[in-house]
C-alpha atoms as a printed R data frame, in Angstrom:
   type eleno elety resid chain resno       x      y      z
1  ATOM     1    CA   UNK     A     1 -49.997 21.857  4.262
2  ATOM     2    CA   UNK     A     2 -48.292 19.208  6.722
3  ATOM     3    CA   UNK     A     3 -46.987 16.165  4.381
4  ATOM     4    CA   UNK     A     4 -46.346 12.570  6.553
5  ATOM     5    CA   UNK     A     5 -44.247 10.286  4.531
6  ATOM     6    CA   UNK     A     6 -44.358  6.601  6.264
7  ATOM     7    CA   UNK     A     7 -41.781  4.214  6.496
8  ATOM     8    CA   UNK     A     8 -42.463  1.209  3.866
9  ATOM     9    CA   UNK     A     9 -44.019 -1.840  5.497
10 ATOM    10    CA   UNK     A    10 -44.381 -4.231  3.279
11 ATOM    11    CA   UNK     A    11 -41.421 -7.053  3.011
12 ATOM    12    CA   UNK     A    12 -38.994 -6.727  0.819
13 ATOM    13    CA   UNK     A    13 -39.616 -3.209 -0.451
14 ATOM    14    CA   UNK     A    14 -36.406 -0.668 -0.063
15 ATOM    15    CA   UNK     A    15 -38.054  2.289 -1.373
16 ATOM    16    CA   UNK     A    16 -38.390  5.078  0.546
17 ATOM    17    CA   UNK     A    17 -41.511  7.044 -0.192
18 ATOM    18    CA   UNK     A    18 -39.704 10.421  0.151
19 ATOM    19    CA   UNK     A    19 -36.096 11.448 -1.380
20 ATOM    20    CA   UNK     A    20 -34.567 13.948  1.498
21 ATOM    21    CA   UNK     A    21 -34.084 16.144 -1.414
22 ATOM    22    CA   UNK     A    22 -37.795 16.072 -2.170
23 ATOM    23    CA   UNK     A    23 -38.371 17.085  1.671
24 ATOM    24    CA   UNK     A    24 -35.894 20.214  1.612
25 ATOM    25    CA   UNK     A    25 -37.671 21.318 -1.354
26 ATOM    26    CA   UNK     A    26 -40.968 20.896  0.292
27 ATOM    27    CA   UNK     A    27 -39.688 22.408  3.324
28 ATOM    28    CA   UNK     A    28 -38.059 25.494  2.051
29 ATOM    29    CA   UNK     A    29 -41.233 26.645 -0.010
30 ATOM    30    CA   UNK     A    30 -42.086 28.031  3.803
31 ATOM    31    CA   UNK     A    31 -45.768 26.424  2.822
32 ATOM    32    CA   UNK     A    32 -45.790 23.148  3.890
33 ATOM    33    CA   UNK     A    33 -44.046 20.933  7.159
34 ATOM    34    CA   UNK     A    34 -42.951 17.805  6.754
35 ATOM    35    CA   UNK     A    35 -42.893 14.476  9.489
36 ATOM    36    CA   UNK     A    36 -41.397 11.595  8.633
37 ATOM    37    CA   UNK     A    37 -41.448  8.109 10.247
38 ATOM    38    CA   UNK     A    38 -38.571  6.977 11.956
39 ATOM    39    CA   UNK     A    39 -36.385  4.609  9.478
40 ATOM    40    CA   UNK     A    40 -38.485  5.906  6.364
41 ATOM    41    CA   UNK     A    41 -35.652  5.670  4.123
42 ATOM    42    CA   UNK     A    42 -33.491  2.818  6.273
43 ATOM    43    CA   UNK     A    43 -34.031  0.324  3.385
44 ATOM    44    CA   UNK     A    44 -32.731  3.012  0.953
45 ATOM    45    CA   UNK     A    45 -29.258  3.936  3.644
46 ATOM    46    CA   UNK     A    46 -30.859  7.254  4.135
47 ATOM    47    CA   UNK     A    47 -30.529  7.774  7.396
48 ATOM    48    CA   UNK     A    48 -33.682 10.134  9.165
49 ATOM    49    CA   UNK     A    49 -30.375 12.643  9.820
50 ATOM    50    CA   UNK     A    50 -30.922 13.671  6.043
51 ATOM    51    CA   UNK     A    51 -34.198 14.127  6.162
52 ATOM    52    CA   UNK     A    52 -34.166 16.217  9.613
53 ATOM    53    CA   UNK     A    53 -31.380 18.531  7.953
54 ATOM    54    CA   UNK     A    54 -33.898 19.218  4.706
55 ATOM    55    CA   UNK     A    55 -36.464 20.149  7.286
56 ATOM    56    CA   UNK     A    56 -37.829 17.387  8.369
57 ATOM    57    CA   UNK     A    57 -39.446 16.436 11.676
58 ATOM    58    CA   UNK     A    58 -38.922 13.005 12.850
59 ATOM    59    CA   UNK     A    59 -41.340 11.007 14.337
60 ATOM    60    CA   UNK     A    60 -41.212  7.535 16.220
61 ATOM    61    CA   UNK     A    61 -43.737  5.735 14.923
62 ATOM    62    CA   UNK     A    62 -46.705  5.973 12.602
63 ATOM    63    CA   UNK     A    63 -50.128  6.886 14.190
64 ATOM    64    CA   UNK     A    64 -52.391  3.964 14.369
65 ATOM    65    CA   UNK     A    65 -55.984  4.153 13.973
């Protein structure tokens, strides 16, 4: 299953909507991929470094419909 986890949008919310240690675990099962926006976790100081070393593959910006 692919998982996207967003960065938060809406002003002044810090969470981030995935914990990099949620996204390792996800990751390692070998089951599921994981993308992540670009600053997902910036208004928590996790930096998308984290979640690219749990397994994590970065993306720039969210698609738009």
């Amino acid at each position: 299953m692919k998982f996207g986890v967003p960065a938060e949008t809406h002003a002044g919310e810090a969470r981030a909507a995935a914990a990099p240690e949620t996204v390792k675990k996800l990751a390692a099962s070998g089951h599921h991929s994981m993308l992540v926006q670009s600053g997902g976790g910036a208004g928590t100081s996790i930096p998308d470094e984290r979640c690219v070393a749990g397994g994590a593959t970065i993306d720039i910006k969210a698609a738009e419909d």
